[in-house]
NULUMGU-866036 format. One line per 2 residues: their letters; for each residue y, z, x of N, C-alpha, C. Coordinates in Angstrom, 1 decimal, decimal comma. Atoms other than C-alpha are relative to their C-alpha. Example, Ala and Ser with C-alpha at 12.3 -4.5 7.8 and 13.67 -1.06 7.14 Angstrom:
AS = -1,2:0,0:0,9:-4,5:7,8:12,3:1,2:0,0:0,9; -1,1:0,0:-0,9:-1,1:7,1:13,7:1,1:0,8:-0,8
//
This chain:
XX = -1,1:0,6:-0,7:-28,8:22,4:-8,8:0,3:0,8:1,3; -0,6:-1,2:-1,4:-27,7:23,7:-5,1:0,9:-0,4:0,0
XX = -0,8:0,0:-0,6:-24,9:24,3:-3,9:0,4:1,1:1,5; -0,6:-0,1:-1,6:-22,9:24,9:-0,5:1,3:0,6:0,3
XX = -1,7:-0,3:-0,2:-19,7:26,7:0,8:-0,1:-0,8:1,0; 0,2:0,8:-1,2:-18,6:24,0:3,1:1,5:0,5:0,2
XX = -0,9:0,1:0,0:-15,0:24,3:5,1:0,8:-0,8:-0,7; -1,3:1,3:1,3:-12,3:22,8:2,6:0,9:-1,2:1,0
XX = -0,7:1,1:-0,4:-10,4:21,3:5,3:-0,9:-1,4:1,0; 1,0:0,9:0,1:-13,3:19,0:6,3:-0,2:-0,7:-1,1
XX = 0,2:0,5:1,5:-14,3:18,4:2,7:1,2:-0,6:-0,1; -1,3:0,7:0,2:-10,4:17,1:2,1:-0,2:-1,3:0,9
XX = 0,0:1,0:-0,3:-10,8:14,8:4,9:-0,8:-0,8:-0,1; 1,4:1,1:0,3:-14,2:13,4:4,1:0,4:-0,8:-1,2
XX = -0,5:0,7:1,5:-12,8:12,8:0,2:1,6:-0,6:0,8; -0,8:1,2:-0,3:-9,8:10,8:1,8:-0,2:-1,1:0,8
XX = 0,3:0,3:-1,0:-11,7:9,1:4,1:-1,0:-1,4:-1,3; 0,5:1,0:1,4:-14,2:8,0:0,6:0,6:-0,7:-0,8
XX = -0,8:0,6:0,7:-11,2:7,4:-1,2:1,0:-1,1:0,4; -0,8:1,3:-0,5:-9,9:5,0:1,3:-0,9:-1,2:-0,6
XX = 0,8:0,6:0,1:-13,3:3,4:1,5:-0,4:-0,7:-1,5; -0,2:0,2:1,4:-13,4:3,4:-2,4:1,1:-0,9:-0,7
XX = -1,3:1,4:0,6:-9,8:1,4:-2,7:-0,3:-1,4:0,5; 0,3:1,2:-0,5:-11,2:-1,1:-0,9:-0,9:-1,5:-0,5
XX = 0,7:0,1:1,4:-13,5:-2,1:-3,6:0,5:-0,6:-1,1; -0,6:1,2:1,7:-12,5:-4,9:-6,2:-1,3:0,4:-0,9
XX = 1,1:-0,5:1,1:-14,9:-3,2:-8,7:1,2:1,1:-0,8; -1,3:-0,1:0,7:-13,0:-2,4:-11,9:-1,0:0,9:-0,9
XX = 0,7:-0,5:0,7:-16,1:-1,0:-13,7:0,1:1,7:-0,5; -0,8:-1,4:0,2:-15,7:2,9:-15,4:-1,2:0,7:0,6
XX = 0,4:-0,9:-0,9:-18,7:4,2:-13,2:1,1:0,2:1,3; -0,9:-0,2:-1,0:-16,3:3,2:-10,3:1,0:0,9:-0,1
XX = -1,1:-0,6:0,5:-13,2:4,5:-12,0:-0,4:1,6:-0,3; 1,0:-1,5:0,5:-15,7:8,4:-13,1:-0,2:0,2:1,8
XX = 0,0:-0,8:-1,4:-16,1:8,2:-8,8:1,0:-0,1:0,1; -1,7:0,3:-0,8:-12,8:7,2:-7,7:0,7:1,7:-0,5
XX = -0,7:-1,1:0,9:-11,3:10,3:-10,4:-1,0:1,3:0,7; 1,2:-0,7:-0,4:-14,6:12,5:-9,4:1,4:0,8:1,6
XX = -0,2:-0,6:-1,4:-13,6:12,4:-5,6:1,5:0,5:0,0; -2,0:-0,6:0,1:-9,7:12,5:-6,2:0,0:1,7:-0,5
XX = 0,5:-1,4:0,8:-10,6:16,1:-8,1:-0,3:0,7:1,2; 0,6:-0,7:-1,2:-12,7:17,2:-5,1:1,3:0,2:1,2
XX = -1,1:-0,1:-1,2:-9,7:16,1:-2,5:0,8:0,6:-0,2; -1,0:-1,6:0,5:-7,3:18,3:-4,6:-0,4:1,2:0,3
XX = 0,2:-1,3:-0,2:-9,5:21,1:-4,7:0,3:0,4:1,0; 0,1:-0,5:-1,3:-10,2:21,1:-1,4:1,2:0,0:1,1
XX = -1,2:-0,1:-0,9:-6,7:20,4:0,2:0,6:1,1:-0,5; -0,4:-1,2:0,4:-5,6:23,5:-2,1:-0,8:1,2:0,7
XX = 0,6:-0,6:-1,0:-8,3:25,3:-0,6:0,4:0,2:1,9; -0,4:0,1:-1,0:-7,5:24,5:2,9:1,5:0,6:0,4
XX = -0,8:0,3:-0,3:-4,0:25,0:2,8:0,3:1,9:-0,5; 0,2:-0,9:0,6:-4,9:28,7:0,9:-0,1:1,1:1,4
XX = 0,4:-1,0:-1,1:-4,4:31,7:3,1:-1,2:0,9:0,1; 1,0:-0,5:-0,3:-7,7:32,9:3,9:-1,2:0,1:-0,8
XX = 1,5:0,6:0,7:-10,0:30,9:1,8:-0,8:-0,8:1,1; 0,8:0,7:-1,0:-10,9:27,8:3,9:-1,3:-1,1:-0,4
XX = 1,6:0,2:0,3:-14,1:27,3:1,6:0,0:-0,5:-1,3; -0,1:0,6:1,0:-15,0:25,1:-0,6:-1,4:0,0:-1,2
XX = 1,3:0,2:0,1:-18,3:25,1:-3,0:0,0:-1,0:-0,8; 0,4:1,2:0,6:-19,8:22,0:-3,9:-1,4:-0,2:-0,4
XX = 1,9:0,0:0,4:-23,2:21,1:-5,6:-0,1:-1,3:0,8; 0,0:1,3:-0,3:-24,9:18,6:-4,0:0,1:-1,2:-0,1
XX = -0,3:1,3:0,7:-24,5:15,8:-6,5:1,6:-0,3:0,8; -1,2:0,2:-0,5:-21,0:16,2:-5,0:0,6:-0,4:1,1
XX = 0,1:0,6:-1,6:-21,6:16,1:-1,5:-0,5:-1,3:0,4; 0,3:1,7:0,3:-23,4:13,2:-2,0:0,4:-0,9:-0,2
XX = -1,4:0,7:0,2:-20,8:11,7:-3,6:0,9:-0,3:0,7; -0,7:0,4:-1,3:-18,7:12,1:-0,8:-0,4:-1,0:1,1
XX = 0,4:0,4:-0,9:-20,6:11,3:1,8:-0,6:-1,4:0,3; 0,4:0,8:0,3:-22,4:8,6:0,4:1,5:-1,1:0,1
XX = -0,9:1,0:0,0:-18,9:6,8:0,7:1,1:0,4:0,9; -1,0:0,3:-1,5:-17,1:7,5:3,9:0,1:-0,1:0,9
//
């Protein structure tokens, strides 16, 4: 598995940006509902991260990034 330190306050806006893209979605199914919860996790982290004095940095495995990105 790889993973990445990416900036957290990027990562926060990418995961609100998926989780807009993801409300949009009349899909009720519990893979949807395992991403929807997934990214919401990540957008926490990483707005705690960001908001952290002299972190900034977030690490994510790729399955994660993917996750993101794949939806915003």
């Amino acid at each position: 598995m790889s993973y990445a330190a990416i900036d957290a306050a990027r990562v926060s806006r990418a995961s609100k940006s998926a989780l807009q893209t993801l409300s949009t979605v009349k899909e009720t199914s519990e893979a949807h509902q395992r991403k929807t919860i997934m990214i919401e996790r990540i957008q926490a982290l990483a707005a705690a991260a960001a908001e952290t004095e002299g972190c900034g940095v977030i690490t994510l495995t790729s399955e994660e990034f993917w996750l993101i990105s794949k939806n915003w």
